[in-house]
N, C-alpha and C positions, 0 to 999 in steps of 0.2 A: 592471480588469474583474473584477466576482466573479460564479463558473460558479457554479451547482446545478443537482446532478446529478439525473435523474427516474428515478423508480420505485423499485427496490432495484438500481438503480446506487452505486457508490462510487469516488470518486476519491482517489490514489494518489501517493506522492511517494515514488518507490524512492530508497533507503536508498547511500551512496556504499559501493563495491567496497572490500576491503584492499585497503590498498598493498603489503603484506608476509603471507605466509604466518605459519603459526602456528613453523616452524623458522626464520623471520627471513630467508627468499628476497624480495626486492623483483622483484613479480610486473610484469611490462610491461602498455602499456596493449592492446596487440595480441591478448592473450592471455587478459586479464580477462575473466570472464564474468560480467554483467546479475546483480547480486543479488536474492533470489527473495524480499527482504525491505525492505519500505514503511512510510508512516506515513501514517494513515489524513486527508486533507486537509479531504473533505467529503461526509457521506452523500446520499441521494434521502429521500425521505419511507419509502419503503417498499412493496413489492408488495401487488398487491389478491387476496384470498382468492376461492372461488367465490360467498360471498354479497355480494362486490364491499365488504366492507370492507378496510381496510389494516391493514395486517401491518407495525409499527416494525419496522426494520433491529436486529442486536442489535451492531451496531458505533456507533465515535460519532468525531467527529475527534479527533485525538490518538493513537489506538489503533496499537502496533507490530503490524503482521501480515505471514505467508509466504504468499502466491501463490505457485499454479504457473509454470513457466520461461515456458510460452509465452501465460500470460494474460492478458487485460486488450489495448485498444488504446491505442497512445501514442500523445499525443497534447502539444502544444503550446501554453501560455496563458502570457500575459505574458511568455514567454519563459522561461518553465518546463516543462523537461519531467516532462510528468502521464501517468501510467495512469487508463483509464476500464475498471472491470469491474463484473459482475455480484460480490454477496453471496456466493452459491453459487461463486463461481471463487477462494475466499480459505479458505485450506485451516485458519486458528486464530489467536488475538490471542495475541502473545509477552507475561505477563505478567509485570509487575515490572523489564521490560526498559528500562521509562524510566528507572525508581529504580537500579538498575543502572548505565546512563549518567550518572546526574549521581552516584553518589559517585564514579566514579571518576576524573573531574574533577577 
């Protein structure tokens, strides 16, 4: 099934928890808290201004970003678990943070 999301809606694929602290504690799963960091799956077209034209999203898929803890609804497709939030609830794009991830691979 492929969702698109409406308006300046974005959908969200949070990012997997450490397993291990930065002092090398292997943190349980009980304990672990929801990362507050995703990867951007699929934008909306984008909100309508007051003279009712639309306003592109400045995000695009692919994009590393932090959300707040309690943002966004989750929600469930294909068997993935997705966040559905508003533009404005997505607090900045992490950049270079992809480029980052693959050298250190």
């Amino acid at each position: 099934m492929k969702f698109r999301p409406l308006h300046d809606r974005v959908v969200i694929r949070r990012l997997e928890a450490e397993e291990k602290s930065k002092g090398g504690i292997i943190i349980p799963d009980t304990v672990k808290e929801k990362p507050q960091e995703g990867e951007v799956v699929a934008v909306g077209p984008g909100a309508r201004d007051e003279s009712g034209k639309i306003v592109p999203l400045d995000l695009k898929a692919g994009d590393r970003v932090l959300f707040g803890k309690w943002s966004g609804t989750e929600v469930k497709i294909d068997g993935q678990e997705l966040l559905i939030m508003k533009e404005s609830d997505i607090m900045g794009v992490l950049e270079g943070a992809a480029d980052a991830k693959k050298k250190a691979a």
